[in-house]
Every structure is written in structure tokens, then in C-alpha cells.
C-alpha positions in Angstrom: 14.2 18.3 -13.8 10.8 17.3 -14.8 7.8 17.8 -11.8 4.0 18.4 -11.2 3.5 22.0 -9.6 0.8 22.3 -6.6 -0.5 25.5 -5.9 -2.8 25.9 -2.7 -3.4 27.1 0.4 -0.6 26.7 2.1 2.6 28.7 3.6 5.5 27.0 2.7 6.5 25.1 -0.1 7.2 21.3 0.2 8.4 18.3 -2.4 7.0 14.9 -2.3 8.3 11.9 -4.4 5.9 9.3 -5.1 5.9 6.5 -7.6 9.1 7.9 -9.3 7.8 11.2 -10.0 8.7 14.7 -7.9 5.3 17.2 -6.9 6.4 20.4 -5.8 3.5 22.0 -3.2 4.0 25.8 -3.1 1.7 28.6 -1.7 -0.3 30.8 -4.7 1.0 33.4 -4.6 5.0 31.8 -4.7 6.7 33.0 -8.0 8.2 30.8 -10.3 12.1 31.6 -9.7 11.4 31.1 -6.0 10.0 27.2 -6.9 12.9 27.2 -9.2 15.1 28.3 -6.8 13.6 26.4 -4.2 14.1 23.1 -6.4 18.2 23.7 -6.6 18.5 24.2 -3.7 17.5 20.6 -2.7 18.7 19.0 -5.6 21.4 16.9 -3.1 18.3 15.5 -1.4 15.5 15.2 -4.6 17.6 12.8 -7.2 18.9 9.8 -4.9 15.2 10.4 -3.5 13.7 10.1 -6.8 16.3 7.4 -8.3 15.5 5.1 -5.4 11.8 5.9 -6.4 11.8 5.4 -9.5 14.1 2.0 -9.3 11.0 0.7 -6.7 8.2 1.4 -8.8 9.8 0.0 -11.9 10.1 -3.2 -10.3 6.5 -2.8 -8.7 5.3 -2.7 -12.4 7.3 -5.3 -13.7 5.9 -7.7 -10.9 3.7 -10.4 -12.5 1.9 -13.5 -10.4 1.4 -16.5 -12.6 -0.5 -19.8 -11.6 2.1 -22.4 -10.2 3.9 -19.2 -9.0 3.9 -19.0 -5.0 3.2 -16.6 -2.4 4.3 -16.4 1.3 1.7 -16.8 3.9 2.8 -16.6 7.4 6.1 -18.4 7.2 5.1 -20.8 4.5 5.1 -21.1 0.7 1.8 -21.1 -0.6 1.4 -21.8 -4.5 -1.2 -20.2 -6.9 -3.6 -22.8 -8.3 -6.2 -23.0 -11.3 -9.1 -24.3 -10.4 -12.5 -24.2 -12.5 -14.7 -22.9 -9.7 -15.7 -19.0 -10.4 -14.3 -17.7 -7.1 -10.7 -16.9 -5.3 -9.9 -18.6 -2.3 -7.2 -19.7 -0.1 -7.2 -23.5 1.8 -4.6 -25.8 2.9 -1.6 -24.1 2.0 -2.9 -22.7 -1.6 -4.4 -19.7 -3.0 -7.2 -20.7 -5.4 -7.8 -18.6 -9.1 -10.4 -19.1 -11.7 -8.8 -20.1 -14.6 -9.0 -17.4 -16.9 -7.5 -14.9 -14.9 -4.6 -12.6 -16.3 -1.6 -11.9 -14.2 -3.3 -8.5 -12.9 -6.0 -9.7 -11.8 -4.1 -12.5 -10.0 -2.0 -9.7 -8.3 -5.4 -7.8 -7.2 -7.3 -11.1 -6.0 -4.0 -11.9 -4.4 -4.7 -9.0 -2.7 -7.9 -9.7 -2.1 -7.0 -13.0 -0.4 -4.8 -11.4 2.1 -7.1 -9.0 3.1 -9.7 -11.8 4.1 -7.2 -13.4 6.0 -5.7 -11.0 7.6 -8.7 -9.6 8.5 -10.0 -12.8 10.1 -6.8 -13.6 11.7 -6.6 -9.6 13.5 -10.0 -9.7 14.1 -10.0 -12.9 16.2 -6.7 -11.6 17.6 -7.4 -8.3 18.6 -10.8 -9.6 20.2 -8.6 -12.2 22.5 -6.3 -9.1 23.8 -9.4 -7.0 24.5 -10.6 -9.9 26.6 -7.6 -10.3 28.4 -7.3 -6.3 29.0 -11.7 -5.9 29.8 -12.2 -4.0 26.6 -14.3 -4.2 23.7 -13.7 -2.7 20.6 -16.3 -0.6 18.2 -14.8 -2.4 15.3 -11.8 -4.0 13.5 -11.0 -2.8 10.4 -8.4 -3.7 7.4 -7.3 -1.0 5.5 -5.0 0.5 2.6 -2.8 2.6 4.5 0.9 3.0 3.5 2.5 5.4 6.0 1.1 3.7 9.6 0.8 0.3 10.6 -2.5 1.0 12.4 -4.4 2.9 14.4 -8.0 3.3 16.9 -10.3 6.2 16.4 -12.0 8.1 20.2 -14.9 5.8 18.6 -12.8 2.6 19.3 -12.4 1.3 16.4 -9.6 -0.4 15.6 -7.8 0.1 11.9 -4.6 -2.2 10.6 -3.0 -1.4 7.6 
């Protein structure tokens, strides 16, 4: 079984599978039949783990967004446009591209996109609630975060993912 060996400062030795590969985190000073040994011994759990992983991001890569393709935008299908202006934008139900854009960098403005309007949408959300419950936020923030949903700092800020 092919992995990426982590040595470090730690007590215990752990395995994470992410993006179809297996790391195996062990302490320094663990020898190398104990990681092997260690690696049998959850072989039951690591390969559906890793299959399931691996089947995911092999259909993450092979995603492509085209113009005339279409995205969903709360509840609605929005299509992908051309347009000749030199900026991305979304209005009336479309996402607008430059024209020379290749399907990557659709995918990342794409991105992009959502994180403007979801930003706008949570941030005039989440100051309507504080209103209703007398509180005022530091800050609303938008975020890359793929384990939590969200979550506010003792600062009170306010971070969606």
C-alpha cells in the first residue's frame, strides 16, 4: 500500500486520507515495523476509506464548466454566459465570463462569484439577526473551510464556510 510518512511531535500515530491518497502521522522515534504494523492492522478501515477517496477526487478533477453550461444558485438554474466585458459577474439569473476564459478558470471565477454572493447575502443576513437579538458583530467573514460550517471568534467575528 502506497503512503506519505509524517514524522513529528506527536504521541500516537494517526492516518488521514485526503484527495485519494493515505498519510500516515507517527511520533519520531516510532520504528518502521510498528507503522507497518500499525498500517495492517487498519487495513479493514483504510481501503473502502481510500477507494471512496479516490473515486471523489477523480470526479472532482474530471469536472469541467463550459459557457452555456449552468450552475445552481439558490434553487434556480443559472447559465454561464460569454460576454466581451473583461470582468466576472453574476445578474439576472446568469453568471457572466470574459470570453477567453478556459474551463479552469471558469471553475475558479465560479468560485469566485459565489463567494461575493454569498458573502453579501450572509452578511446582510447575519446583520438582520444581530438586530433582532441587540448584538453587533466585529465582522462577517467568508471563508475556505471544509470540516465546519462556521464559526465566531471571543473577538466576534463571525466566519461561514
Amino acid at each position: 500500500m502506497t503512503y506519505t510518512l509524517v514524522r513529528s511531535n506527536r504521541k500516537t500515530a494517526v492516518l488521514y486520507i485526503k484527495n485519494g491518497t493515505l498519510e500516515v502521522r507517527v511520533p519520531h522515534k516510532m520504528p518502521k515495523s510498528e507503522i507497518e504494523k500499525f498500517i495492517i492492522n487498519n487495513e479493514e478501515w483504510i481501503l473502502p476509506k481510500l477507494q471512496k477517496s479516490q473515486t471523489q477526487q477523480a470526479k472532482r478533477d474530471s469536472f469541467t464548466l463550459n459557457y452555456g453550461d449552468s450552475l445552481n444558485y439558490r434553487g434556480n438554474s443559472c447559465k454561464i454566459v460569454s460576454t466581451d466585458e473583461n470582468y466576472i459577474d453574476y445578474e439576472a439569473g446568469q453568471f457572466y465570463m470574459p470570453s477567453n476564459m478556459s474551463s479552469e478558470q471558469i471553475k475558479k471565477a465560479s468560485i469566485q462569484i459565489y463567494k461575493m454572493l454569498a458573502k453579501n447575502y450572509l452578511t446582510t443576513r447575519t446583520m438582520e439577526l444581530a438586530q433582532i437579538m441587540s448584538m453587533t458583530p466585529s465582522a462577517v467573514k467568508i471563508n475556505g473551510a471544509k470540516k465546519r460550517w462556521g464559526s465566531c471568534s471571543s473577538k466576534k467575528s463571525i466566519n461561514f464556510s
